[in-house]
PDB file of N, CA, C and O in Angstrom:
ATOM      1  N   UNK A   1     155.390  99.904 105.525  1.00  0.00           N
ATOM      2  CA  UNK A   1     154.366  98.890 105.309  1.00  0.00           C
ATOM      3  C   UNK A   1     154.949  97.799 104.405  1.00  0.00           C
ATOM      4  O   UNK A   1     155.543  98.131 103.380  1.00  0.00           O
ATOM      5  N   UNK A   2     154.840  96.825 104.659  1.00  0.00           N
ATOM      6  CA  UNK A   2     154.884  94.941 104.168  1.00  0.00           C
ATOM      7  C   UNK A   2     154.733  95.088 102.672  1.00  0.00           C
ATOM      8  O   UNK A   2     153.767  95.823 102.466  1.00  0.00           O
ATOM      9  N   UNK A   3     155.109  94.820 101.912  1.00  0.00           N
ATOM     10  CA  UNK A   3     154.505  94.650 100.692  1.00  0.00           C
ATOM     11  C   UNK A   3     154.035  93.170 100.557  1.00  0.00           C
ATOM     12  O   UNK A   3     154.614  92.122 100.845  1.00  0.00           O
ATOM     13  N   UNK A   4     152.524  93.468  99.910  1.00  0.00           N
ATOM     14  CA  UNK A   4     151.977  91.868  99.681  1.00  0.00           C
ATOM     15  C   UNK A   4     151.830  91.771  98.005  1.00  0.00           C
ATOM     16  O   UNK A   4     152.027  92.606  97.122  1.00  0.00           O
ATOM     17  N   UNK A   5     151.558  90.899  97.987  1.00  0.00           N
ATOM     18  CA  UNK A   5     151.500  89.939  96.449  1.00  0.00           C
ATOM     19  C   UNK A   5     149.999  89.861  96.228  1.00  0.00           C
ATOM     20  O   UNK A   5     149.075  89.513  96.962  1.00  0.00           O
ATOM     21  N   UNK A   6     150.067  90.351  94.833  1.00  0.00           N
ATOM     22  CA  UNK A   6     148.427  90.381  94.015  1.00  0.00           C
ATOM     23  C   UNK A   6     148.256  89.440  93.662  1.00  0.00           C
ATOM     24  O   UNK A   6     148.975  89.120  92.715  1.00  0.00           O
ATOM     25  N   UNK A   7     147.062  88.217  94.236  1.00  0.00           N
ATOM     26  CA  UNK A   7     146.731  86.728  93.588  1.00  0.00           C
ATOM     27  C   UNK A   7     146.167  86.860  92.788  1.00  0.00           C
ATOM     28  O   UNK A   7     145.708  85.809  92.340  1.00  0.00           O
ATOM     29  N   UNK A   8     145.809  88.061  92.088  1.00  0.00           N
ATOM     30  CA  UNK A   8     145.538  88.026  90.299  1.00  0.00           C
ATOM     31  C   UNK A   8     146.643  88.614  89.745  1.00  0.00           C
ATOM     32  O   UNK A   8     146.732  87.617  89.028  1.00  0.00           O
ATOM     33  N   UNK A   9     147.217  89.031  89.528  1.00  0.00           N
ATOM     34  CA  UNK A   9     148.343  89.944  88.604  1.00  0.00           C
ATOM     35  C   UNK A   9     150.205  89.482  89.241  1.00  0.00           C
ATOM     36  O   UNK A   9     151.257  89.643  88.623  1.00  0.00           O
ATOM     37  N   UNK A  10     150.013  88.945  90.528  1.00  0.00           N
ATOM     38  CA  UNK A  10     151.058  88.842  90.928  1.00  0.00           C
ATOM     39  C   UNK A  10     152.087  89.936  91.586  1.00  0.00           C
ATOM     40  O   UNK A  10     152.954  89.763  92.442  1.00  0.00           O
ATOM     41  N   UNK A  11     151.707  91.078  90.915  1.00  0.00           N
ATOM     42  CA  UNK A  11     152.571  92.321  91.165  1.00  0.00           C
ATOM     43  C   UNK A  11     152.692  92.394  92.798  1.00  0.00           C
ATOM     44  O   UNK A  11     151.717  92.019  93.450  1.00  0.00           O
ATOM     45  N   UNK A  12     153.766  92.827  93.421  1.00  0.00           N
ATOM     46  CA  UNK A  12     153.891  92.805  94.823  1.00  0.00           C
ATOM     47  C   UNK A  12     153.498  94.823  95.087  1.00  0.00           C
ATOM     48  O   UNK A  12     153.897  95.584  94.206  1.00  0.00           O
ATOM     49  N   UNK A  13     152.872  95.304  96.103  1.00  0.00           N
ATOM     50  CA  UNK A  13     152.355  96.219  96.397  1.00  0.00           C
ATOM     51  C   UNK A  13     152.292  96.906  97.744  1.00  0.00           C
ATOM     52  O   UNK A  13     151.240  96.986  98.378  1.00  0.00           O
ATOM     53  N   UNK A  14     153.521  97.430  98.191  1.00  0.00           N
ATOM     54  CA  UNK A  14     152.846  98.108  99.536  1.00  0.00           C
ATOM     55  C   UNK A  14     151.538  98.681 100.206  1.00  0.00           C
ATOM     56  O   UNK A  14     151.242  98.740 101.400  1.00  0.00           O
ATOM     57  N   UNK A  15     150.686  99.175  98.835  1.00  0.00           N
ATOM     58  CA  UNK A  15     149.734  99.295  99.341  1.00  0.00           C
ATOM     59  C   UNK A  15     148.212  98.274  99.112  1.00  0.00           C
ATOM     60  O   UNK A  15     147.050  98.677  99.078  1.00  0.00           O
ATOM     61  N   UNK A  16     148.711  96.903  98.985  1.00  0.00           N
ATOM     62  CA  UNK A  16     147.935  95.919  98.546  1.00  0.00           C
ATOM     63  C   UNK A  16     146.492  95.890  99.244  1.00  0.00           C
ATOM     64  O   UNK A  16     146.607  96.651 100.205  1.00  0.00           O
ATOM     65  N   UNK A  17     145.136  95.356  99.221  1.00  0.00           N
ATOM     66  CA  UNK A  17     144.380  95.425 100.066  1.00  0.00           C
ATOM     67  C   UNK A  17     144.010  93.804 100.530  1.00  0.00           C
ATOM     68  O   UNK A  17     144.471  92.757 100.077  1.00  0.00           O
ATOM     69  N   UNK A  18     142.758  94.075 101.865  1.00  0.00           N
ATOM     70  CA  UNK A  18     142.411  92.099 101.644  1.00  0.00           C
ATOM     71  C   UNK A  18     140.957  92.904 101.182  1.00  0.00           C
ATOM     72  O   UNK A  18     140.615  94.080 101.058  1.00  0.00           O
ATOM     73  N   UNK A  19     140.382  91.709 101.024  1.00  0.00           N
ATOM     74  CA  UNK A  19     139.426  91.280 101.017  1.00  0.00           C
ATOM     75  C   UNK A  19     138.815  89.866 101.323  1.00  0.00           C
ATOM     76  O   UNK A  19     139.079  88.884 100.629  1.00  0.00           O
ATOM     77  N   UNK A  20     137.874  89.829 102.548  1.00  0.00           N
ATOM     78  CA  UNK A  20     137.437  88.022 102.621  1.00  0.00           C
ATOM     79  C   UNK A  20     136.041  87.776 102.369  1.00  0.00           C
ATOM     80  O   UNK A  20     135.203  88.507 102.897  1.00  0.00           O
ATOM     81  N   UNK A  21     135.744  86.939 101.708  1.00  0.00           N
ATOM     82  CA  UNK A  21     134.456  86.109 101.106  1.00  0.00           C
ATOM     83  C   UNK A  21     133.904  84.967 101.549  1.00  0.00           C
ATOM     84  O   UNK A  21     134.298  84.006 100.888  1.00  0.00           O
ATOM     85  N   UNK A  22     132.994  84.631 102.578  1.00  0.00           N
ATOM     86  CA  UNK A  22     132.776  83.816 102.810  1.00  0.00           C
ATOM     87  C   UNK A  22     133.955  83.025 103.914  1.00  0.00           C
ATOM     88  O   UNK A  22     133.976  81.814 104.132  1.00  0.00           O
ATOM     89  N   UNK A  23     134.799  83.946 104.460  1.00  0.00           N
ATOM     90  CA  UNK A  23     136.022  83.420 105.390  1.00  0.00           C
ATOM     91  C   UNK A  23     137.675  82.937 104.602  1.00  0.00           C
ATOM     92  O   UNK A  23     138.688  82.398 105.047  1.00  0.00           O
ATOM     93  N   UNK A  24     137.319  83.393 103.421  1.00  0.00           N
ATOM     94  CA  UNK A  24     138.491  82.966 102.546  1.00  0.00           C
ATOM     95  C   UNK A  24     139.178  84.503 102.201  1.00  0.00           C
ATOM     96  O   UNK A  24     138.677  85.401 101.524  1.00  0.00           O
ATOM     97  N   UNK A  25     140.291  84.488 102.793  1.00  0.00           N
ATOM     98  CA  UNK A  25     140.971  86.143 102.880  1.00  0.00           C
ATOM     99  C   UNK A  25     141.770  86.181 101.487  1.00  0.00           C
ATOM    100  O   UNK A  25     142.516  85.266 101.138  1.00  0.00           O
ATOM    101  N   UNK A  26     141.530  87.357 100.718  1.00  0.00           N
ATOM    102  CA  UNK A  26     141.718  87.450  99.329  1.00  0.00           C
ATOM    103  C   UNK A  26     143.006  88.825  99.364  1.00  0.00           C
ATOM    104  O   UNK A  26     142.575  89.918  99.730  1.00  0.00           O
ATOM    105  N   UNK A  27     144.200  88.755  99.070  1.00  0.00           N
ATOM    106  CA  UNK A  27     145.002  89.943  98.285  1.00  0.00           C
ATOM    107  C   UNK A  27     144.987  90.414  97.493  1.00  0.00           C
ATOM    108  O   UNK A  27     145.059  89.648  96.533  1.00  0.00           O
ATOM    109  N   UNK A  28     144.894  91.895  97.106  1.00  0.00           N
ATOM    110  CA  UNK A  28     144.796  92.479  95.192  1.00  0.00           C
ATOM    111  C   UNK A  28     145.515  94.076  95.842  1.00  0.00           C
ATOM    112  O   UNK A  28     145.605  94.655  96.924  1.00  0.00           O
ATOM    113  N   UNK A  29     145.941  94.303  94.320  1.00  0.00           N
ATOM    114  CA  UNK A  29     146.935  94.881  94.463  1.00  0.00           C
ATOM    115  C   UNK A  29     145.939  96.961  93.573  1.00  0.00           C
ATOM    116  O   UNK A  29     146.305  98.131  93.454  1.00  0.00           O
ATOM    117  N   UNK A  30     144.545  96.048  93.211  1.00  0.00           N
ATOM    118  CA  UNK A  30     144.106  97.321  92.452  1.00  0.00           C
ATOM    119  C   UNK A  30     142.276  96.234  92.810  1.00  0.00           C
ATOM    120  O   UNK A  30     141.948  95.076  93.072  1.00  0.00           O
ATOM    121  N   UNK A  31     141.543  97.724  92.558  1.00  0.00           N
ATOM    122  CA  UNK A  31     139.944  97.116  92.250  1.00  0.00           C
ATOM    123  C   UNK A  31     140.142  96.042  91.055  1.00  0.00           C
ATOM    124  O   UNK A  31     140.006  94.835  91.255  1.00  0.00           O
ATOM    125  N   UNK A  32     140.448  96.544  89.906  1.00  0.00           N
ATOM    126  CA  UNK A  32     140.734  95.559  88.615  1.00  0.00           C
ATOM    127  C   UNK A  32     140.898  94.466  89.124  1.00  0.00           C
ATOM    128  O   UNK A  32     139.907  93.743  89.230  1.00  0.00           O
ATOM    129  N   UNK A  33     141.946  94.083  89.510  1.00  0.00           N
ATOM    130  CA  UNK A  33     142.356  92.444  90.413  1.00  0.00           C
ATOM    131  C   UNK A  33     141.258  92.229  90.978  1.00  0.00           C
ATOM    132  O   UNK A  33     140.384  91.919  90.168  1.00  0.00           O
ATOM    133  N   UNK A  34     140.946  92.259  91.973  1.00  0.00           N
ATOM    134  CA  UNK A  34     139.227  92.319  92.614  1.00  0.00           C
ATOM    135  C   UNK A  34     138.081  91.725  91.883  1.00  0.00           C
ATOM    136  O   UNK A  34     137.412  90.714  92.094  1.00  0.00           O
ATOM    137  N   UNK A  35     138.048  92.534  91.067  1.00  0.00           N
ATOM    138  CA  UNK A  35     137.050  92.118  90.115  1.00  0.00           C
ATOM    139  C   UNK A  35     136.765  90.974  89.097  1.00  0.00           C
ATOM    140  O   UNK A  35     135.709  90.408  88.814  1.00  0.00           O
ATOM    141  N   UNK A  36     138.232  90.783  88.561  1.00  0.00           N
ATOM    142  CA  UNK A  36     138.782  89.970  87.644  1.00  0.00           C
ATOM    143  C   UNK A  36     138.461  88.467  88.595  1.00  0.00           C
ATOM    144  O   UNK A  36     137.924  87.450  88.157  1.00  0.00           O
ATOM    145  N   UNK A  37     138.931  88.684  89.887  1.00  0.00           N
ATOM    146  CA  UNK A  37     138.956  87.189  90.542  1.00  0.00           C
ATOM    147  C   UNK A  37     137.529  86.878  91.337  1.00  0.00           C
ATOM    148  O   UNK A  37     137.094  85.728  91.266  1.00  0.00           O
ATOM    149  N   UNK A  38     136.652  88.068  92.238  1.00  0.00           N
ATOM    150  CA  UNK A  38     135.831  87.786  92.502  1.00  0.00           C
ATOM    151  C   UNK A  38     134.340  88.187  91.987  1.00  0.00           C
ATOM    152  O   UNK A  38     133.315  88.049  92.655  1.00  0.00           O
ATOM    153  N   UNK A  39     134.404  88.611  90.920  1.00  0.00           N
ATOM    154  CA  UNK A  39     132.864  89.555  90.632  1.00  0.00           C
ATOM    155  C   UNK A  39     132.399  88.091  89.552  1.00  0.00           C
ATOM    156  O   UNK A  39     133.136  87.582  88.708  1.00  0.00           O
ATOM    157  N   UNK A  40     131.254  87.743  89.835  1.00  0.00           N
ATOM    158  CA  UNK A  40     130.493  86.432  89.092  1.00  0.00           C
ATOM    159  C   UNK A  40     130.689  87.392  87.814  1.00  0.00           C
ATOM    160  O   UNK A  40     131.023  88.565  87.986  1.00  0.00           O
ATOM    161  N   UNK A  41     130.518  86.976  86.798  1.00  0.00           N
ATOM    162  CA  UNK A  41     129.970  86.680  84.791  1.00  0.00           C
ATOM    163  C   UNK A  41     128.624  86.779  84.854  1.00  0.00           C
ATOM    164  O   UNK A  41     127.898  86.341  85.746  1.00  0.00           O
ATOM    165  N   UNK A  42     128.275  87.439  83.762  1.00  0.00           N
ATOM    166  CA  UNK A  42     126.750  87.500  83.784  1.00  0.00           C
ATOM    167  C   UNK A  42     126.399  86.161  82.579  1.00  0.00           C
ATOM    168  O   UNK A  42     126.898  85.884  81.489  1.00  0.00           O
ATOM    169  N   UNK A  43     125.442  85.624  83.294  1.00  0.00           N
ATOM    170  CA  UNK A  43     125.204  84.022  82.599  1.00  0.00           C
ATOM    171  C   UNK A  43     124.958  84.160  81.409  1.00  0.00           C
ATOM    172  O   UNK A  43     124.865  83.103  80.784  1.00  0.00           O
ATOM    173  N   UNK A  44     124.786  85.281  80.734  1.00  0.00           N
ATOM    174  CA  UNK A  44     123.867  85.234  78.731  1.00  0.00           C
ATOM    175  C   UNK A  44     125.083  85.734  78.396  1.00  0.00           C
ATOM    176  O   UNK A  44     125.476  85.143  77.391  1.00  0.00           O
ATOM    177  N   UNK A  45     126.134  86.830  78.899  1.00  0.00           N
ATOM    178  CA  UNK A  45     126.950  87.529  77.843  1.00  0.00           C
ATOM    179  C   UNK A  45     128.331  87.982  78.737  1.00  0.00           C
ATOM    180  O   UNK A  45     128.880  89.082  78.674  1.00  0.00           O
ATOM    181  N   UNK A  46     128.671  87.021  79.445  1.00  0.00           N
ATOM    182  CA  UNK A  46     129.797  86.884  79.959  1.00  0.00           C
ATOM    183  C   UNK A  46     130.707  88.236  80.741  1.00  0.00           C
ATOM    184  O   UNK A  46     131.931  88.194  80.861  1.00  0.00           O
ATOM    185  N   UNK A  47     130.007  89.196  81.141  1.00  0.00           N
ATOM    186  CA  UNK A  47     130.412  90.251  81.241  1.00  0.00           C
ATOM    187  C   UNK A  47     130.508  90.176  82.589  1.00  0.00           C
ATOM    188  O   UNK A  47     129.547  89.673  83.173  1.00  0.00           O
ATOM    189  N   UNK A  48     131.776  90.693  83.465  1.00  0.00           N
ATOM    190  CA  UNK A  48     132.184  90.539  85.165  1.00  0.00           C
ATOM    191  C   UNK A  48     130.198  91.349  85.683  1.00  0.00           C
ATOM    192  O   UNK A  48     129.481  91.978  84.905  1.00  0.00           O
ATOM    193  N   UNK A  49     130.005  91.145  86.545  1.00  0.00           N
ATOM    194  CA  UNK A  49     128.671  91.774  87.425  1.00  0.00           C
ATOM    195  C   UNK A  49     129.498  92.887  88.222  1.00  0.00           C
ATOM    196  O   UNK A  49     129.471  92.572  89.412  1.00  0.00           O
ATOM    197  N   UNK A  50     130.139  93.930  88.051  1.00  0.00           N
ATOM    198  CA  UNK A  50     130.513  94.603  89.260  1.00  0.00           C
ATOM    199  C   UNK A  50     129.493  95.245  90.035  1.00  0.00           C
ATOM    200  O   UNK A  50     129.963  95.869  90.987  1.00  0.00           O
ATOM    201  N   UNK A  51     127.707  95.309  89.886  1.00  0.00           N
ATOM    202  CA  UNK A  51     127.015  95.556  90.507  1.00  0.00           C
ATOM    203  C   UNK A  51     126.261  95.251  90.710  1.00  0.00           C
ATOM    204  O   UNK A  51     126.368  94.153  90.164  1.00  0.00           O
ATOM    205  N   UNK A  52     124.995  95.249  91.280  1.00  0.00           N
ATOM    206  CA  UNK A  52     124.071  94.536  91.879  1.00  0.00           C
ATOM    207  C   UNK A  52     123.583  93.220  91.145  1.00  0.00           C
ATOM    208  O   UNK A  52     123.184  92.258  91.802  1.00  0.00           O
ATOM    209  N   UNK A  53     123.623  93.209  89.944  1.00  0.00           N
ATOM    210  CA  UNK A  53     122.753  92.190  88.533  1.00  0.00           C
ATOM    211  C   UNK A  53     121.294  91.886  89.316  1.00  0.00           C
ATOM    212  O   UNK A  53     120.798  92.220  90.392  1.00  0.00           O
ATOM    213  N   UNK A  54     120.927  91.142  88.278  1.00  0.00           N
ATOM    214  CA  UNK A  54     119.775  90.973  88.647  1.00  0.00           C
ATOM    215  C   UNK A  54     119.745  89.283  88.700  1.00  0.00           C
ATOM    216  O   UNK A  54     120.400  88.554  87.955  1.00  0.00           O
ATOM    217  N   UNK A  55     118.929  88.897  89.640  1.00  0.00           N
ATOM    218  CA  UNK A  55     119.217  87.279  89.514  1.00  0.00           C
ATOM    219  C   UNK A  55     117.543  86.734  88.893  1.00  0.00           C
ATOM    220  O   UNK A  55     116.532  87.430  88.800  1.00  0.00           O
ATOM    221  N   UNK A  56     117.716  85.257  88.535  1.00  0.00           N
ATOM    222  CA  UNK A  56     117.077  84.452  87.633  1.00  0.00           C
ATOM    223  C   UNK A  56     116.953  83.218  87.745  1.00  0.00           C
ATOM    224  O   UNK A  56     117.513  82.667  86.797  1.00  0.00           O
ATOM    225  N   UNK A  57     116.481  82.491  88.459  1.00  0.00           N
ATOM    226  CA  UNK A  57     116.421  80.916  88.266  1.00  0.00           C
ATOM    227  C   UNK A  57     117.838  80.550  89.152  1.00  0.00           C
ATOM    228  O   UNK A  57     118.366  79.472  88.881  1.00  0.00           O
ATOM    229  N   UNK A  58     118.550  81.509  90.328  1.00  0.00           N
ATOM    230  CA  UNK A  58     119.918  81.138  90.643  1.00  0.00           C
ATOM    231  C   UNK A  58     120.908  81.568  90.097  1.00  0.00           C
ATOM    232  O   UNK A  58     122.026  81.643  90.607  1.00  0.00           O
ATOM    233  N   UNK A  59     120.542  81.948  88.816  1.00  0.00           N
ATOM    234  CA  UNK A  59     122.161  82.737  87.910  1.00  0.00           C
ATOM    235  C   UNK A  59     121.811  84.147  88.003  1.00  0.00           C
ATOM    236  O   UNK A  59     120.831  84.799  88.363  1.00  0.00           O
ATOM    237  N   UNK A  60     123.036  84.390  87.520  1.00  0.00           N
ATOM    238  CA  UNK A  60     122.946  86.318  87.662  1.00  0.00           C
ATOM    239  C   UNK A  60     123.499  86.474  86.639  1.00  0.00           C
ATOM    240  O   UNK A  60     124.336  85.812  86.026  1.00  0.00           O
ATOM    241  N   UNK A  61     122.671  87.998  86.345  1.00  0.00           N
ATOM    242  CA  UNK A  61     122.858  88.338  84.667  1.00  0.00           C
ATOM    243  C   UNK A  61     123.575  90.036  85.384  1.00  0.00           C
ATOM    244  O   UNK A  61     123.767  90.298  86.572  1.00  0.00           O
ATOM    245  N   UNK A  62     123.798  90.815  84.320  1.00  0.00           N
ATOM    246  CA  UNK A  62     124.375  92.002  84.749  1.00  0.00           C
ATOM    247  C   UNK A  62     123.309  93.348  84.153  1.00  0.00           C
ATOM    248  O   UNK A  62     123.668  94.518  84.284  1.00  0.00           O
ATOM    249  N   UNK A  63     122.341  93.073  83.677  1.00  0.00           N
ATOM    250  CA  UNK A  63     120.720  93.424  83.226  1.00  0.00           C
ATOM    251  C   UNK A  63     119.775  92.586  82.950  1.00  0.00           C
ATOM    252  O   UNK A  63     119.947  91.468  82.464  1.00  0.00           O
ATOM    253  N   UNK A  64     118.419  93.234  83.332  1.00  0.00           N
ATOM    254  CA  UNK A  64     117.086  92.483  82.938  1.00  0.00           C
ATOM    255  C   UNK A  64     117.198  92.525  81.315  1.00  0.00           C
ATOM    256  O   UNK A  64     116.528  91.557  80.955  1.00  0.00           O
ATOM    257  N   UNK A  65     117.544  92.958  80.542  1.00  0.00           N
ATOM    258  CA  UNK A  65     117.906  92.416  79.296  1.00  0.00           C
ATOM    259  C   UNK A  65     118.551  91.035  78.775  1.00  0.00           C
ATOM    260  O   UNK A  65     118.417  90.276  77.816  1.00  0.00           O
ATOM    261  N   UNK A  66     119.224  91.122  79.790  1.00  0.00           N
ATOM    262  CA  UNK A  66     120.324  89.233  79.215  1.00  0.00           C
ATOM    263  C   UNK A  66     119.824  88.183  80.205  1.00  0.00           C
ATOM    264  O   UNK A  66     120.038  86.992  79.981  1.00  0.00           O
ATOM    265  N   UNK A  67     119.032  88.670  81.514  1.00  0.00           N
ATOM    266  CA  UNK A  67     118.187  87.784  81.850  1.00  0.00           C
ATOM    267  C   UNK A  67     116.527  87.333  81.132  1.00  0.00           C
ATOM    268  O   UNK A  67     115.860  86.301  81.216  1.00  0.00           O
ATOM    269  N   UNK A  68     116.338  88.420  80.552  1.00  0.00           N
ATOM    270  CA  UNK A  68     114.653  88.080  79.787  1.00  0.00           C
ATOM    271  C   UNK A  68     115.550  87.546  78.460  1.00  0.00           C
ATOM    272  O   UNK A  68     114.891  86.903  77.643  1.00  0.00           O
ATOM    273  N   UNK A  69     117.030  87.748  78.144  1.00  0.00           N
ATOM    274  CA  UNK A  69     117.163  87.455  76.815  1.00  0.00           C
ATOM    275  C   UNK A  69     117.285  86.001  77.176  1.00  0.00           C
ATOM    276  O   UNK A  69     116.415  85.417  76.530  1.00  0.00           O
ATOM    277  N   UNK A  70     117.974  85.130  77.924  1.00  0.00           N
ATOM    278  CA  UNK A  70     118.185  83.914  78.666  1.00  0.00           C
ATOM    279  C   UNK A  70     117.431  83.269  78.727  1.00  0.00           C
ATOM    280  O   UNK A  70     117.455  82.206  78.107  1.00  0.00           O
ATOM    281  N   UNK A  71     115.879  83.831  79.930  1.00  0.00           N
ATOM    282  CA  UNK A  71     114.884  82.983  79.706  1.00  0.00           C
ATOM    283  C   UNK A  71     114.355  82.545  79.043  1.00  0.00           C
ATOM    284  O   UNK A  71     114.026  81.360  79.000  1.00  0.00           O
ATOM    285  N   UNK A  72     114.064  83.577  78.165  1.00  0.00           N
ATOM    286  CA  UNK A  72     113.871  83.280  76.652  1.00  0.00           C
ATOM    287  C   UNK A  72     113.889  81.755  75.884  1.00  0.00           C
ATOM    288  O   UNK A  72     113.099  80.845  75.633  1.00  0.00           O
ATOM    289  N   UNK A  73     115.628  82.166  75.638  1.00  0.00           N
ATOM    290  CA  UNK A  73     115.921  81.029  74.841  1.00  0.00           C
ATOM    291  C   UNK A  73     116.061  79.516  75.543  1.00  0.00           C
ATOM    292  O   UNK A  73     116.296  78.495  74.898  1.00  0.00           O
ATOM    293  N   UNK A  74     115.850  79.580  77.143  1.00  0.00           N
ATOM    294  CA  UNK A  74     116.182  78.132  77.726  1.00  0.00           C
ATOM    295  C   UNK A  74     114.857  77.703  78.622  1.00  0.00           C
ATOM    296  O   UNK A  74     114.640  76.722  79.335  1.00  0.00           O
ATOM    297  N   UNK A  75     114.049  78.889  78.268  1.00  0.00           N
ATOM    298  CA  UNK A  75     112.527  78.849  79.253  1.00  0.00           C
ATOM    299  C   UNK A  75     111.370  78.747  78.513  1.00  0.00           C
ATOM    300  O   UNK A  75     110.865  77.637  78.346  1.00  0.00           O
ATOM    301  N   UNK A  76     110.982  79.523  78.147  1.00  0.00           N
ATOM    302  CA  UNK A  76     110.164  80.325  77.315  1.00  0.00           C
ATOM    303  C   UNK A  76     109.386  81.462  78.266  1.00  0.00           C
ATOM    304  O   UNK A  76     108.342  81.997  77.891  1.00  0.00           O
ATOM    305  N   UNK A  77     110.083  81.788  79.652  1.00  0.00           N
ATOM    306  CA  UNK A  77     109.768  82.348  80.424  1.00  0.00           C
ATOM    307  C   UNK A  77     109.716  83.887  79.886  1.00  0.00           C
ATOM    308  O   UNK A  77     110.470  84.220  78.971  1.00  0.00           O
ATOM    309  N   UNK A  78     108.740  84.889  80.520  1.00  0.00           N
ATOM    310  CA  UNK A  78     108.603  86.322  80.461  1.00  0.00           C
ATOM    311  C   UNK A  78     109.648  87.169  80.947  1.00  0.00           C
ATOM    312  O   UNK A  78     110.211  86.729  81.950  1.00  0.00           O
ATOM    313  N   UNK A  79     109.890  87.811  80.690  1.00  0.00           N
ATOM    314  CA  UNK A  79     110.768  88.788  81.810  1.00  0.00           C
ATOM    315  C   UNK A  79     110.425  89.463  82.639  1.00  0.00           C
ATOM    316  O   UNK A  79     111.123  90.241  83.290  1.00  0.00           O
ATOM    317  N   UNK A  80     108.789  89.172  82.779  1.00  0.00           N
ATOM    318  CA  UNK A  80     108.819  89.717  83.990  1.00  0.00           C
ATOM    319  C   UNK A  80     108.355  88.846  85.780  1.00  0.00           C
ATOM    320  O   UNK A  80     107.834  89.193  86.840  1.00  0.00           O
ATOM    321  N   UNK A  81     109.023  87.452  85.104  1.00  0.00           N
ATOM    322  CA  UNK A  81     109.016  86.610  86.690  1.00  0.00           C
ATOM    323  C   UNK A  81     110.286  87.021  86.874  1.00  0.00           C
ATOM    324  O   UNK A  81     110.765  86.472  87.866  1.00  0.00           O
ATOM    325  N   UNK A  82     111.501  88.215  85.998  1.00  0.00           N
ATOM    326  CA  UNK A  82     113.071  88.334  86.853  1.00  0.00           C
ATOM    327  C   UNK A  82     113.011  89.600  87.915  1.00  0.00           C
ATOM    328  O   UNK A  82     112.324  90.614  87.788  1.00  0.00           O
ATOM    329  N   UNK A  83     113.789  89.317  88.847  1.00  0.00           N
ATOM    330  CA  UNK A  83     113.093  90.516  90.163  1.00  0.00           C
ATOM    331  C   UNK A  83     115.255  91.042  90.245  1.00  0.00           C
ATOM    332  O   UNK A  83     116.229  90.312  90.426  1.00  0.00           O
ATOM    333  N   UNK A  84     115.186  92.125  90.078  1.00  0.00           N
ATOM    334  CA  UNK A  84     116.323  92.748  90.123  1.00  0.00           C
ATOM    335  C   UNK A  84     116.582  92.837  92.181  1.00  0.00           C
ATOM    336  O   UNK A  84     115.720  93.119  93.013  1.00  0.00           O
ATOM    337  N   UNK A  85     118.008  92.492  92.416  1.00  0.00           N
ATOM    338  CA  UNK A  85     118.665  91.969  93.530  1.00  0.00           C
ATOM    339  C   UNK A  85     118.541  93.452  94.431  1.00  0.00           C
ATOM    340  O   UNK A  85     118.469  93.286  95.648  1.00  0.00           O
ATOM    341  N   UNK A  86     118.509  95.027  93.884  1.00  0.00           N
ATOM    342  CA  UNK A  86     118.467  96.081  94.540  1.00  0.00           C
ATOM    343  C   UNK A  86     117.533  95.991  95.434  1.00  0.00           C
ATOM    344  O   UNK A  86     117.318  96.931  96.199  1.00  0.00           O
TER     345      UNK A  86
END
């Protein structure tokens, strides 16, 4: 097998994987890479989303905690107009 090149880390990998998003074909050489390049930030506390988050006004948080903490401070919204993405 080919060895391909990790477009986050660079490291070259025989057993590299793809992944495509939206039609844009992605190389990584580990999940970590993966994540690092495609998993959104949660909008209040910067943390990768590796799972579902919950969304808010269009942004995604990585709990109903940093989304009610968010609205909060830029809304004065409740936490409970945030509807978790599961």
């Amino acid at each position: 097998m080919e060895a391909k090149q990790c477009e986050t880390c660079g490291n070259s990998y025989d057993k590299a994987f793809q992944v495509v998003v939206g039609g844009a074909e992605h190389v990584f050489d580990s999940f970590e890479c993966a994540i690092q390049a495609l998993a959104p930030r949660c909008a209040h506390c910067q943390v990768r989303v590796v799972g579902h988050g919950v969304e808010e006004g269009g942004a995604i948080y990585c709990c109903k905690h940093c989304a009610a903490g968010a609205a909060k401070a830029t809304k004065g919204k409740s936490a409970t107009a945030i509807r978790d993405r599961a």
